[in-house]
C-alpha positions in Angstrom: 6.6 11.8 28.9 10.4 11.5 28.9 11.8 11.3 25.2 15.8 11.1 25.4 17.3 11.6 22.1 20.3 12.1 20.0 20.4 14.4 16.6 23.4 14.2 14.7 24.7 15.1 11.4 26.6 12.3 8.8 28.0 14.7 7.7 29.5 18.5 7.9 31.5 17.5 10.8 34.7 19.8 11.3 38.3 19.1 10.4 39.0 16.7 13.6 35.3 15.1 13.3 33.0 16.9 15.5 29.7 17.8 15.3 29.6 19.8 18.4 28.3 23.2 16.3 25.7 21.2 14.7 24.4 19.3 18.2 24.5 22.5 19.7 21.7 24.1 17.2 20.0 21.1 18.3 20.1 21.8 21.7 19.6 25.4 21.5 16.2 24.1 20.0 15.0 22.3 23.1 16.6 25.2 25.4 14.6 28.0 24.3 11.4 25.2 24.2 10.9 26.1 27.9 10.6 22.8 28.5 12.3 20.9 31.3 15.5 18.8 29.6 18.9 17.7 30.4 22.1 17.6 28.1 24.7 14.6 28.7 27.2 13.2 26.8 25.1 11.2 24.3 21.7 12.2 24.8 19.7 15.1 25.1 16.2 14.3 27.5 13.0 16.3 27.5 9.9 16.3 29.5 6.9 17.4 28.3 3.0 16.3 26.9 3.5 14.1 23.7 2.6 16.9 20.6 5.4 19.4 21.9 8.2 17.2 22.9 7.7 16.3 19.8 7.6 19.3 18.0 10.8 19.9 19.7 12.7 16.9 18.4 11.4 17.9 15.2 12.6 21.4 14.9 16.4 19.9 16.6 16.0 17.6 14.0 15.2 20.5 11.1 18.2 22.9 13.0 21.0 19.9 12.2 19.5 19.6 8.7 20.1 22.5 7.4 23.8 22.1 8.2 24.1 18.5 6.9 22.4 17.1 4.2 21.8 13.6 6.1 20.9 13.3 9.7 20.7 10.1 12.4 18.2 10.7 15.1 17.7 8.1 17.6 15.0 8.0 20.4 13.9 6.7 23.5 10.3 7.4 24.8 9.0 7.0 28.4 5.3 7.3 28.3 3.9 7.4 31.8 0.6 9.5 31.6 -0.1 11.5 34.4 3.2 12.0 35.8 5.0 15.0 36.0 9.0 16.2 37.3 10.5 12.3 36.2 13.2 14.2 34.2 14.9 14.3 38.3 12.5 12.2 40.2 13.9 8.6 38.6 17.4 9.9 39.5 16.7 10.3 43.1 14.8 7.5 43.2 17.6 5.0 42.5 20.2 7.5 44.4 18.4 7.1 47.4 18.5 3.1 47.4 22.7 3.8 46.7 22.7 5.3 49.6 
């Protein structure tokens, strides 16, 4: 399963409006997970079985809660059982029809 997902606070954002600190608790979250994930600009994507990717999102979720009182979390889930390494694998797959 491939969950891609963004955790951010409404509020608590620093004098020029961003939440970098607070995403970054997020992410330091997923990082230590030992789970196989990728940051980008608007999203944050983990791999993993269904109960501890989503334990993960969880916790991200809990680390930009307690710097903001309200929190937006979106999600997007692809659930493919029985495959494994998609985090890179759909990447290359279109990459190599570019080429």
């Amino acid at each position: 399963m491939l969950v891609a997902f963004s955790v951010s606070p409404t509020s608590a954002a620093d004098e020029d409006g961003s939440v970098a600190e607070a995403v970054a608790a997020a992410v330091r979250v997923v990082k230590e997970s030992g789970l196989p994930w990728e940051l980008t600009s608007m999203f944050t994507t983990i791999e993993g079985e269904w109960d501890e990717v989503f334990d993960v999102v969880r916790r991200a979720t809990d680390a930009v809660l307690a710097v903001s009182p309200r929190v937006g979390l979106v999600l997007k889930a692809d659930i493919r059982p029985g495959y494994t390494g998609q985090l890179s694998e759909k990447v290359e797959r279109v990459t190599r029809l570019l080429d």
